[in-house]
C-alpha positions as CSV (number, residue, x, y, z in Angstrom):
1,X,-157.7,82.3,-168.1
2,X,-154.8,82.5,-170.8
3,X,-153.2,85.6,-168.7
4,X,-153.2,83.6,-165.8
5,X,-151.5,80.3,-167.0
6,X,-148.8,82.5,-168.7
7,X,-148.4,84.0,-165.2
8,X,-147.9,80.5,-163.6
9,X,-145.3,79.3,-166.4
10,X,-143.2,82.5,-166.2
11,X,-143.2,82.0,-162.3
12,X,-142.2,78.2,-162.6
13,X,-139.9,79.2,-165.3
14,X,-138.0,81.4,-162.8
15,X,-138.1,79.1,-160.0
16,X,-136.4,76.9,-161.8
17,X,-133.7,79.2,-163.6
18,X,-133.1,80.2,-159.7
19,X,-132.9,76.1,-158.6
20,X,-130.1,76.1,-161.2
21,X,-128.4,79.0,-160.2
22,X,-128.3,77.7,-156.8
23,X,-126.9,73.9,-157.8
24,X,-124.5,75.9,-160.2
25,X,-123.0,77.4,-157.0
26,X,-122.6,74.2,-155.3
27,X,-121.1,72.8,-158.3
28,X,-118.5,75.8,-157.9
29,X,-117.9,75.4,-154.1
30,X,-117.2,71.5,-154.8
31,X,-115.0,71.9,-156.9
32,X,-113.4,74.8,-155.1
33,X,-112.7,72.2,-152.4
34,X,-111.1,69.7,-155.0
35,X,-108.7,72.2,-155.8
36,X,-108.1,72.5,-152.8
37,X,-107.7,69.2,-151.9
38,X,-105.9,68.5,-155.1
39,X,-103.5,71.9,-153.9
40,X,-102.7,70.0,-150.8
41,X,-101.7,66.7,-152.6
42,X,-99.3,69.3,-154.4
43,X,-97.5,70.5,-151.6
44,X,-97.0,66.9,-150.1
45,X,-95.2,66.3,-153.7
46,X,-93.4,69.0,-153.4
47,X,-92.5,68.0,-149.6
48,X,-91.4,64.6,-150.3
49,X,-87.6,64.3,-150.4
50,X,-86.0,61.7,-153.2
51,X,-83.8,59.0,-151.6
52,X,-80.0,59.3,-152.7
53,X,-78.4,56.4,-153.8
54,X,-75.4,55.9,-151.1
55,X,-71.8,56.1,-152.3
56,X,-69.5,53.6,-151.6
57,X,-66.7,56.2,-150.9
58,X,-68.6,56.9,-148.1
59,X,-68.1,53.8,-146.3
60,X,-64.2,53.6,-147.4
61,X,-61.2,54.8,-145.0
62,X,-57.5,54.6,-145.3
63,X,-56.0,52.9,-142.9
64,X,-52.7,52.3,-141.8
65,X,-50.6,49.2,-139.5
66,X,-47.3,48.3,-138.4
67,X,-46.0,45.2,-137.2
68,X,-43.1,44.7,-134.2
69,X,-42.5,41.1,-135.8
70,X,-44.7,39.5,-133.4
71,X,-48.1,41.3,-133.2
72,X,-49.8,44.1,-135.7
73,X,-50.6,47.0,-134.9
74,X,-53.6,49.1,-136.7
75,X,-53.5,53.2,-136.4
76,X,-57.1,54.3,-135.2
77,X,-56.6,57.7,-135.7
78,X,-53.8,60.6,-135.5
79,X,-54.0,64.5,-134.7
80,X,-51.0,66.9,-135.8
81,X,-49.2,68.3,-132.8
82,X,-48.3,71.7,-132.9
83,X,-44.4,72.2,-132.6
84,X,-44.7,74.3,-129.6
85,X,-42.7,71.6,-127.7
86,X,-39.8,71.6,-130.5
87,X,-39.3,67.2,-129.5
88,X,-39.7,66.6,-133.3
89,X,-42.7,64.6,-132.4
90,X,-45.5,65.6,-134.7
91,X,-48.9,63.5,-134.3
92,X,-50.5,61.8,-131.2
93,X,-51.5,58.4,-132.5
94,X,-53.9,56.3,-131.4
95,X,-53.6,52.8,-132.0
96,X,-54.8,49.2,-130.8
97,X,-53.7,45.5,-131.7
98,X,-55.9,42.2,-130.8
99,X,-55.2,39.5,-128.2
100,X,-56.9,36.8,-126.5
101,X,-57.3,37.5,-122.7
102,X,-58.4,34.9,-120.4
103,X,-61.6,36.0,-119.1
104,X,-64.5,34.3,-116.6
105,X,-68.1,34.6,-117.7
106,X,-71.2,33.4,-116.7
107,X,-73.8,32.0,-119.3
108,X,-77.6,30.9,-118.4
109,X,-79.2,27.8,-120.1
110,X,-83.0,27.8,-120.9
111,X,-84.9,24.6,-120.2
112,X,-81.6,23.0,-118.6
113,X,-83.7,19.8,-117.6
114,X,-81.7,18.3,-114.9
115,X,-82.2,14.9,-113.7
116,X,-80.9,13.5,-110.2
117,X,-79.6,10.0,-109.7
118,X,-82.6,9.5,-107.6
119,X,-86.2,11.6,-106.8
120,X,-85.3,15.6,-107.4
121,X,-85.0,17.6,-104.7
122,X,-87.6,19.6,-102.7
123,X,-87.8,23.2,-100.9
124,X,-87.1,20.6,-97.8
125,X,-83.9,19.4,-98.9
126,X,-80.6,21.8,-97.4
127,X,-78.2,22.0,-100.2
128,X,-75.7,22.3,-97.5
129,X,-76.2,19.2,-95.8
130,X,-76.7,17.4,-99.0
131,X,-72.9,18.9,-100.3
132,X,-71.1,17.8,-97.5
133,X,-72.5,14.5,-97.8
134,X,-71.9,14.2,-101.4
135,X,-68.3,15.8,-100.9
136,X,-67.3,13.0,-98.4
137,X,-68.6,10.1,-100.5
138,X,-67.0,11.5,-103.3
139,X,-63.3,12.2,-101.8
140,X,-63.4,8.7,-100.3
141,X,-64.5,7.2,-103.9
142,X,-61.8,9.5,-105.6
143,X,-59.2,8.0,-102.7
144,X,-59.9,4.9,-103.3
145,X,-60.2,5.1,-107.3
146,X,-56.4,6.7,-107.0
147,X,-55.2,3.5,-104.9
148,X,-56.7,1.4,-106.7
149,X,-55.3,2.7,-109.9
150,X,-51.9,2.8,-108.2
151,X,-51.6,-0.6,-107.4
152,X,-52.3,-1.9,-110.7
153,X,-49.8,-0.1,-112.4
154,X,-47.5,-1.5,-109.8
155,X,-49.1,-4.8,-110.5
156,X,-48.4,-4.2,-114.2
157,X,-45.0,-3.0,-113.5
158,X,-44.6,-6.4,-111.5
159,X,-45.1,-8.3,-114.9
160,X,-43.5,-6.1,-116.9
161,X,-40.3,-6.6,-114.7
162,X,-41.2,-10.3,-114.5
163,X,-40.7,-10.0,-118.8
164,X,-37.7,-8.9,-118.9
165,X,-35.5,-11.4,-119.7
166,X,-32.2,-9.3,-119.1
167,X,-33.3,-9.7,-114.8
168,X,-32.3,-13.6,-115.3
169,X,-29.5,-13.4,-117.2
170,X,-26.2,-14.6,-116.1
171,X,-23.5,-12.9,-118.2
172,X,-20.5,-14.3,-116.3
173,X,-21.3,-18.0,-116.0
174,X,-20.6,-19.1,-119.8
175,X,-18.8,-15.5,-120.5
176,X,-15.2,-15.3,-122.3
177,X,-15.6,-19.0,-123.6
178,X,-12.6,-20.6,-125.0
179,X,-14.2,-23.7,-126.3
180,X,-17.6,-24.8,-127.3
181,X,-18.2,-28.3,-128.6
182,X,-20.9,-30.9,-129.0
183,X,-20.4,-33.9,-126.5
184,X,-23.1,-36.4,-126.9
185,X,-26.5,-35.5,-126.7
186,X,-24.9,-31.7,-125.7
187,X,-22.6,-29.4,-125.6
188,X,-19.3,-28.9,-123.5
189,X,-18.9,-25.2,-123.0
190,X,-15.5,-24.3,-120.9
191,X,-14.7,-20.8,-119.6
192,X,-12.0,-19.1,-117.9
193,X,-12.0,-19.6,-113.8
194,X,-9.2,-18.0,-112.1
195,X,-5.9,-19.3,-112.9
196,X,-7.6,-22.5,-114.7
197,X,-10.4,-23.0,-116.1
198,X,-13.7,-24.3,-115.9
199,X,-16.2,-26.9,-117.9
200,X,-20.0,-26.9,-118.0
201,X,-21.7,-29.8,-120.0
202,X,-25.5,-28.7,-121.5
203,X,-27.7,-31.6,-121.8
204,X,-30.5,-31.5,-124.7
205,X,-33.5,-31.3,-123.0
206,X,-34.9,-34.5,-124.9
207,X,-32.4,-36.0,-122.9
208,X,-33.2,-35.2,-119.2
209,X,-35.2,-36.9,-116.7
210,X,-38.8,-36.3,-115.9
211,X,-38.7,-33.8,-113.0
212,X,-36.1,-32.3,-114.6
213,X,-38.2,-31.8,-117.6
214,X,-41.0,-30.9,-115.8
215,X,-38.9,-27.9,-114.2
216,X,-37.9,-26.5,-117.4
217,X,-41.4,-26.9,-119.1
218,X,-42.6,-24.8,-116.0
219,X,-40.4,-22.0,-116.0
220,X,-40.1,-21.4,-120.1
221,X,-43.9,-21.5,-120.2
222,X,-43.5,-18.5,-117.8
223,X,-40.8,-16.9,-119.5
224,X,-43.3,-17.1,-122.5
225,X,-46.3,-15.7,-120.3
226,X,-44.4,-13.0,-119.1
227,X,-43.0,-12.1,-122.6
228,X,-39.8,-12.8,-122.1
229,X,-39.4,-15.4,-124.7
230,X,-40.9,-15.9,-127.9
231,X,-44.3,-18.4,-128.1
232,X,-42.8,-20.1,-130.9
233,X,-39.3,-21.3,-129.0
234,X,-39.1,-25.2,-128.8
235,X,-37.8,-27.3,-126.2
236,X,-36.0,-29.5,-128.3
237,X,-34.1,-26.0,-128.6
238,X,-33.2,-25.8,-124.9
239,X,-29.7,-27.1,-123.5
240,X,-29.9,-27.7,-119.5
241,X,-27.0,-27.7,-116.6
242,X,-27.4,-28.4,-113.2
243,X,-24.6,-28.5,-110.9
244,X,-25.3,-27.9,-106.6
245,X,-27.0,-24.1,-106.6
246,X,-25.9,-23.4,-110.5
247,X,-28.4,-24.3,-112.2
248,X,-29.1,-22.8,-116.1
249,X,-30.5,-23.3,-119.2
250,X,-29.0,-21.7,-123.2
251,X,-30.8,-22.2,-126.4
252,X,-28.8,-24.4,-129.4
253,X,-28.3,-21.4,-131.8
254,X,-26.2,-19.6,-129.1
255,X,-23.8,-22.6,-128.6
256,X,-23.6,-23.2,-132.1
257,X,-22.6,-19.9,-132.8
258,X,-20.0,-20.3,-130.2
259,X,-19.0,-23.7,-131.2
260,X,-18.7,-21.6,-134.7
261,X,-16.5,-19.1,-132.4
262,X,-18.7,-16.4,-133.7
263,X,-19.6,-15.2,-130.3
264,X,-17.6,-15.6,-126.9
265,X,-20.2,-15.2,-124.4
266,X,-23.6,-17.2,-124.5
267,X,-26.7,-15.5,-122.6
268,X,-27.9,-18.0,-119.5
269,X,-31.3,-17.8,-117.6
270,X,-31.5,-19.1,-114.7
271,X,-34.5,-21.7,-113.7
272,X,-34.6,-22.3,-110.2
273,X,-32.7,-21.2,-106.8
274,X,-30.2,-19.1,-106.7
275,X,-29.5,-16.1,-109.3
276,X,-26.6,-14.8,-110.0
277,X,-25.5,-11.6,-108.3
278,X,-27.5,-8.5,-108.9
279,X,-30.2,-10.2,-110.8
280,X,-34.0,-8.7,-109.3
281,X,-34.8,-11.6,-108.0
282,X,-33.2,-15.1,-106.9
283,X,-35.5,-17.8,-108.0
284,X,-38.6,-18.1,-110.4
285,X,-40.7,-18.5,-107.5
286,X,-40.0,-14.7,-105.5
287,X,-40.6,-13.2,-109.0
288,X,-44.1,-15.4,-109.3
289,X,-44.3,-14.6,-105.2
290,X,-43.9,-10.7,-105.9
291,X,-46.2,-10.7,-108.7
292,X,-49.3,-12.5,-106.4
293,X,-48.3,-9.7,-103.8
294,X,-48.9,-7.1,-106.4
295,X,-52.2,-8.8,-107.8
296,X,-53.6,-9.4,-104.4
297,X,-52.9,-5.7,-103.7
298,X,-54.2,-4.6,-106.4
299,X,-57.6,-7.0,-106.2
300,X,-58.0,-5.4,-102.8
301,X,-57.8,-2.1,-103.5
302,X,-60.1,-2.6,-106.4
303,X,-62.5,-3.9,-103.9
304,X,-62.5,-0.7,-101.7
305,X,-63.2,1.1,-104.5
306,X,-66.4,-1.0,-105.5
307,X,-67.7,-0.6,-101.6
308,X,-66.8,3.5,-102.1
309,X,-68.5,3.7,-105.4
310,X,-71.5,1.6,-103.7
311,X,-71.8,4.6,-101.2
312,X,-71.5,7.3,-103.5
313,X,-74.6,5.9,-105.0
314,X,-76.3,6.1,-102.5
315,X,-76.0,9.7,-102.4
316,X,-79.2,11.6,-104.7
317,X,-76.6,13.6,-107.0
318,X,-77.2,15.5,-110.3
319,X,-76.7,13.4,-113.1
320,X,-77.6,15.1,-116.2
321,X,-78.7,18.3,-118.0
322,X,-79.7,17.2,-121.2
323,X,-78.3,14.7,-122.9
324,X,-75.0,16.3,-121.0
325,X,-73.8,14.0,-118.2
326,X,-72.5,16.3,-115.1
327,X,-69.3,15.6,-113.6
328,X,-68.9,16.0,-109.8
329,X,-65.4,17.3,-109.0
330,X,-64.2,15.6,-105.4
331,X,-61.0,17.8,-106.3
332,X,-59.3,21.1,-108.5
333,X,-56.5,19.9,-111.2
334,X,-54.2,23.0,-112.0
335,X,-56.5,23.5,-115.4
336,X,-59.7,23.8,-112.9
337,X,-58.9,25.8,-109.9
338,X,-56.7,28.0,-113.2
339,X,-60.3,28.6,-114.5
340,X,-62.7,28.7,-111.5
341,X,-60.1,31.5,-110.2
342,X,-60.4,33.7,-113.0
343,X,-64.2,33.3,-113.2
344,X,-64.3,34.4,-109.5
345,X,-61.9,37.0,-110.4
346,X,-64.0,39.0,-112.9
347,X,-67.5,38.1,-112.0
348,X,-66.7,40.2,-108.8
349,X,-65.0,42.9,-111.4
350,X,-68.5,43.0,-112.4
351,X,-70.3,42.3,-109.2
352,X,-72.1,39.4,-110.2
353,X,-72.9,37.3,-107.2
354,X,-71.8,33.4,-107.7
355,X,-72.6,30.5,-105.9
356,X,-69.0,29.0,-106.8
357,X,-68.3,31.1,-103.7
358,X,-70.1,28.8,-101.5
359,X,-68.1,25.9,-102.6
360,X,-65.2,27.2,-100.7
361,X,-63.9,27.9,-97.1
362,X,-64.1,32.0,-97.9
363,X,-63.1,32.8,-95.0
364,X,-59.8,32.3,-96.1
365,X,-60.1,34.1,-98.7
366,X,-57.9,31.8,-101.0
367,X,-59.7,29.6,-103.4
368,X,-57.3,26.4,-103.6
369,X,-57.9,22.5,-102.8
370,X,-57.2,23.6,-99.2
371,X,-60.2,25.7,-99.5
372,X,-62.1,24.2,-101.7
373,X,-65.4,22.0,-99.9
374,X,-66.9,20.3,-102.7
375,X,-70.5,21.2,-104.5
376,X,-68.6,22.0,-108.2
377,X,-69.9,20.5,-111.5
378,X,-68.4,20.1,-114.8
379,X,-69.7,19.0,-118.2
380,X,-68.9,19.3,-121.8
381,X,-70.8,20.9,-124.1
382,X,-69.9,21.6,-127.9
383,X,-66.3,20.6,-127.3
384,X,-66.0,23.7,-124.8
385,X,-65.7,23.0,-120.6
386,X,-68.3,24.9,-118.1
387,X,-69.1,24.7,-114.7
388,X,-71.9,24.8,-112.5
389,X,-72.5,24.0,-108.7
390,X,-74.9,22.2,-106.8
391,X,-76.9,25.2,-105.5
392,X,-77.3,26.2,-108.9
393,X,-78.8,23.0,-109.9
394,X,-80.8,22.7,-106.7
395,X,-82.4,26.1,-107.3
396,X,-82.8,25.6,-111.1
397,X,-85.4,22.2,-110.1
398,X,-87.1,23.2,-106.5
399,X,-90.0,24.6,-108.5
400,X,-90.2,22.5,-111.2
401,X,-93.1,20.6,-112.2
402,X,-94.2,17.0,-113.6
403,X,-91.9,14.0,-112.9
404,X,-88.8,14.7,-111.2
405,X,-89.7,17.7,-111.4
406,X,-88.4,17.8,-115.4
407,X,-90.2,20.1,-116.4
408,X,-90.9,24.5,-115.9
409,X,-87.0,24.4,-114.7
410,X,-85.3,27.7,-113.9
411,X,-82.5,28.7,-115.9
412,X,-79.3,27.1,-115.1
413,X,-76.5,29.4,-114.4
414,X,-73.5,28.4,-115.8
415,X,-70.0,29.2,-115.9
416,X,-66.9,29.0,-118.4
417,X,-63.4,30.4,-119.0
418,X,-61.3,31.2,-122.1
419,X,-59.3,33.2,-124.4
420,X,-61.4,35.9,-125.6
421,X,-59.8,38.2,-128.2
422,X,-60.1,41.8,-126.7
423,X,-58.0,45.4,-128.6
424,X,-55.7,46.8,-126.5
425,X,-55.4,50.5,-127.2
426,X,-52.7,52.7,-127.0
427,X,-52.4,56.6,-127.5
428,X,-48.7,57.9,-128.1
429,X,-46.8,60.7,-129.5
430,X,-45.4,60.0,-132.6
431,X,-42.8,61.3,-135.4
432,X,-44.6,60.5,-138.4
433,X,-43.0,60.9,-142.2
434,X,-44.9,61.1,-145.4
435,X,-43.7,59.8,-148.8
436,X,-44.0,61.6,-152.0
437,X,-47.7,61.2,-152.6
438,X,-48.9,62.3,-148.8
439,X,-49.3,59.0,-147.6
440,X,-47.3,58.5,-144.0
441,X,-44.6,56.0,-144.9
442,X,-43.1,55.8,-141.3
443,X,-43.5,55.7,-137.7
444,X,-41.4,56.6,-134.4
445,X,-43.2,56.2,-131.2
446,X,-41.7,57.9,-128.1
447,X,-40.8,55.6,-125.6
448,X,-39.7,53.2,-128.4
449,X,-36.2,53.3,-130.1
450,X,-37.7,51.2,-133.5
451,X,-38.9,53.0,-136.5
452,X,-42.0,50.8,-137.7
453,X,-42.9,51.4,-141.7
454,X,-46.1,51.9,-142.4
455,X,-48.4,49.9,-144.4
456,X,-51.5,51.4,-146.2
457,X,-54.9,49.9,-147.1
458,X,-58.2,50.9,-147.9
459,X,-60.7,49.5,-146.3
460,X,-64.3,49.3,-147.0
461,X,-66.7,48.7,-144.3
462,X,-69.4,46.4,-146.7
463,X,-71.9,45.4,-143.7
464,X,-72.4,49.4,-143.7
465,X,-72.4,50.0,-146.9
466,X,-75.1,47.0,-147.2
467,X,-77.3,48.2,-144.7
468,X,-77.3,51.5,-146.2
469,X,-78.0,50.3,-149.6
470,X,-81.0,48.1,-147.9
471,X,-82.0,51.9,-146.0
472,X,-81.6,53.3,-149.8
473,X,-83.8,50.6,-150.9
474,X,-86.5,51.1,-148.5
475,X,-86.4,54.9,-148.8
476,X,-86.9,54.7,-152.2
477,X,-89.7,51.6,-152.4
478,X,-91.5,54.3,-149.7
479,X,-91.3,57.0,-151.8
480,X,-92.3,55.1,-155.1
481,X,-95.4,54.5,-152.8
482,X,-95.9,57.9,-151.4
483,X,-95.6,59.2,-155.1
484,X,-98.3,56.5,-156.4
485,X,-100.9,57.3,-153.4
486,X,-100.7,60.8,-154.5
487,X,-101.1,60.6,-158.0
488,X,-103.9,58.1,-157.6
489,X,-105.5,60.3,-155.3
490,X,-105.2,63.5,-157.8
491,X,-106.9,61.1,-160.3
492,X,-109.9,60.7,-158.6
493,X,-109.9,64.7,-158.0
494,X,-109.7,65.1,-161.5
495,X,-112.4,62.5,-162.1
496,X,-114.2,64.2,-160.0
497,X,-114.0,67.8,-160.9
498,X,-114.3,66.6,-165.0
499,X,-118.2,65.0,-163.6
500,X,-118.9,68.4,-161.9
501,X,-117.7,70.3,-164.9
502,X,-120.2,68.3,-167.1
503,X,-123.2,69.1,-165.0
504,X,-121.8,72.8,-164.7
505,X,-122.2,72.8,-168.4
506,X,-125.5,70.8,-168.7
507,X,-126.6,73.5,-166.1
508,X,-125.7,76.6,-168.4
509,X,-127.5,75.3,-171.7
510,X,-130.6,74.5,-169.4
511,X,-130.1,77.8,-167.8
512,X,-130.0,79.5,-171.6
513,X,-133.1,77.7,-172.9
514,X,-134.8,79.0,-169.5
515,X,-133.7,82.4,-170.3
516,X,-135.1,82.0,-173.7
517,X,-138.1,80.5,-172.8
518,X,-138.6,83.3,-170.0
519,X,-138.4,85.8,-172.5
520,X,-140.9,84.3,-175.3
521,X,-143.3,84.1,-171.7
522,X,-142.7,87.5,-170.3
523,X,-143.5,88.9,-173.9
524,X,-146.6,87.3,-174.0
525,X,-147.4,88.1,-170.6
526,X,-146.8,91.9,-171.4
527,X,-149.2,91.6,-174.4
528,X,-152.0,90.1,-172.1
529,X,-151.8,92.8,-169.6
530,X,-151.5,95.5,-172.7
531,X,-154.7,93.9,-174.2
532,X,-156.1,94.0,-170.8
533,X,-155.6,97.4,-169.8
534,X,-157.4,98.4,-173.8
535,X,-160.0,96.5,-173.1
536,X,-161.4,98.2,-169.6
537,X,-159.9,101.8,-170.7
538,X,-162.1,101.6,-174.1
């Protein structure tokens, strides 16, 4: 029974010495593969390349520009000519200067929501039809706008005229005077009259009779409406004659200044009937009588206009876009057809197809006011001029949706012209001099008898230089990353294969002690078996 149990223990013994054999050796392959793994991480360090910082000399040329007095000129670049051609020409320079160049483009606006005087048009509605109709109402209202605006300034003109009180001034009735004394209530005034002479007594007007009061009160109170005199002049001031057709009025300060003989000449005006020769008009009643022929010209036009602008309202035209009021144009002013001809001109240079082209009589092939058939819009829009037309419009609201169609609009196309600063470049032989430190100094470019001096400057191009700093940055926050993942990842390795190298270790004392304790078992198993054998031999 002893023999046997030994037996069992040395058998368990070395199953279990061989158990941790076998978990030793899958200890060893696990932490062959960390090394591996850990190898790998190595060679991905080793791959990564460090970021270099970027060097501002990198991003700095040496440029050089000349100037003809009027525009400058900046070098682009320059190759050295060989001197094959013996012309003492020795670079080909390329070069380029800025200027604005009037140029047509065409812009779109998003959302353009464009309103109509009335309901929005539908897929029904002939834009044709509807610009023709628009076009006459508009012509007759721009017609009759420009006559009635004529004949008020020739209304205004009227009164200006009528206020001028050098028209009813006689210069030769109390001209070259030779006396001027108070008589009365007045003044006797006496002036040369062919061989003799002449005298002309000027009553105070407190002194006239009624009528003839009443005649002067009329006309100065015109003279005052019409500007001619001054609001504050009295009639006390006022010295009247009246003699057949003659028939005049001067002011006290004049003929006491002649009475002083400190002038010779008093200014007249004349009040009613006839002028004096040359004066505009005769009387005070053909200059009130062309004035009401102005006004009553004027009020009639303006009522021609009102019925035209009536009829152009009935007409359903685009109003708005926006907040920005749209401007129909019943005519081109030089500024206008200047622009619509240029945008014409280069959106066929880029074969943009416009609809400005329908607003003309093409078939000409001119685009002028005789060609021109109306359907053009202008507005305003941050202190800049565009243009549109009214197929444009009608195509940007046909398939809109909600009232009037406001709302899921098309883009608007839209059109503009301007100066837009464009280089012109230039390539040229050139006779090129340095100056002591190897900089060129001067320039002489065929086909041009001046020699420009150069002007040097370095220049460093900072948005480049920026963005490759922000690159640099980004590179290097990357690899900062990169380097982290790795090392964090080689941690855990090395967590990993210190936990594996533990057990290995646990696993060689266990596998000693089993070694031991196999021995002390196999000894004792050997003595059984000895005692055994003496036992059936004796």
């Amino acid at each position: 029974m002893g023999m046997a149990a030994s037996q069992a223990r040395y058998l368990a013994l070395l199953a279990r010495k061989s158990n941790c054999e076998y978990e030793g050796q899958q200890i060893n392959q696990s932490r062959l593969a960390l090394s591996n793994q850990s190898a790998d991480l190595f060679n991905q360090m080793m791959a990564l390349q460090v970021p270099s910082t970027p060097s501002k000399s990198d991003y700095t040329i040496l440029k050089y520009s000349f100037t003809d007095g009027v525009t400058k000129y900046t070098i682009d670049k320059w190759n050295r000519l060989s001197d094959s051609e013996g012309d003492g020409y020795n670079y080909s320079v390329t070069y380029h200067y800025d200027t604005g160049v009037y140029t047509g483009y065409q812009k779109y606006k998003n959302n353009p929501q464009i309103l109509f005087s009335g309901a929005a048009p539908t897929k029904s509605t002939d834009p044709d039809e509807e610009v023709k109709k628009i076009q006459k109402a508009l012509t007759a209202l721009e017609t009759a706008k420009a006559t009635m605006q004529l004949k008020e300034t020739t209304y205004q003109t009227q009164l200006q005229l009528a206020g001028k009180i050098s028209t009813y001034k006689d210069l030769t009735t109390l001209a070259n005077i030779t006396d001027c004394s108070p008589s009365g209530n007045g003044y006797n005034v006496t002036v040369p009259d062919g061989a003799g002479t002449k005298s002309y007594n000027l009553r105070n007007y407190n002194n006239l009779g009624k009528d003839e009061k009443a005649d002067i009160q009329e006309y100065v109170q015109k003279l005052k409406d019409y500007g001619a005199l001054d609001s504050t002049v009295s009639l006390s001031d006022i010295y009247y004659y009246k003699e057949g057709n003659v028939n005049f009025i001067a002011f006290g300060d004049s003929l006491k200044n002649a009475e002083e003989k400190t002038i010779t000449t008093v200014p007249a005006l004349h009040v009613t009937d006839k002028a004096p020769e040359g004066a505009t008009y005769l009387s005070m009643k053909q200059v009130d009588d062309a004035v009401q022929a102005a006004l009553n010209e004027y009020n009639s036009a303006k009522a021609a206009y009102k019925t035209a602008e009536e009829e152009y309202e009935k007409c359903d035209v685009p109003s708005k876009t926006g907040n920005v009021k749209l401007t129909p144009l019943a005519s081109l002013d030089d500024n206008q057809l200047k622009a619509i001809t240029q945008i014409l001109a280069d959106m066929k240079e880029q074969g943009i197809d416009t609809n400005i082209t329908k607003c003309f009589d093409t078939i000409q092939e001119a685009y002028n006011n005789n060609t021109y058939q109306g359907g053009i819009y202008t507005f305003e829009m941050v202190g800049q001029t565009y243009y549109t037309t009214y197929y444009d419009l009608y195509n940007s609201v046909i398939n809109g949706t909600g009232i009037n169609s406001i709302d899921d609009q098309e883009k608007l196309p839209y059109y503009g012209a301007s100066d837009i600063e464009k280089a012109i470049t230039n390539t040229s032989r050139a006779l090129i001099e340095k100056d002591e430190s190897g900089r060129f100094a001067s320039l002489h470019l065929e086909d041009d008898s001046l020699v420009y001096e150069l002007k040097s400057v370095t220049e460093t191009d900072e948005i480049a230089y920026e963005d490759a700093m922000n690159e640099y940055t980004y590179q290097r926050a990357l690899y900062d990353k990169q380097v982290s993942d790795i090392n964090a990842k080689t941690s855990i390795i090395q967590r990993q294969d210190q936990n594996l190298e533990l057990r290995l270790k646990q696993l060689d004392t266990e596998q000693n002690a089993l070694n031991t304790e196999i021995e002390a078992v196999s000894k004792v198993v050997k003595d059984n078996i000895e005692k055994s054998f003496k036992t059936f031999s004796g």
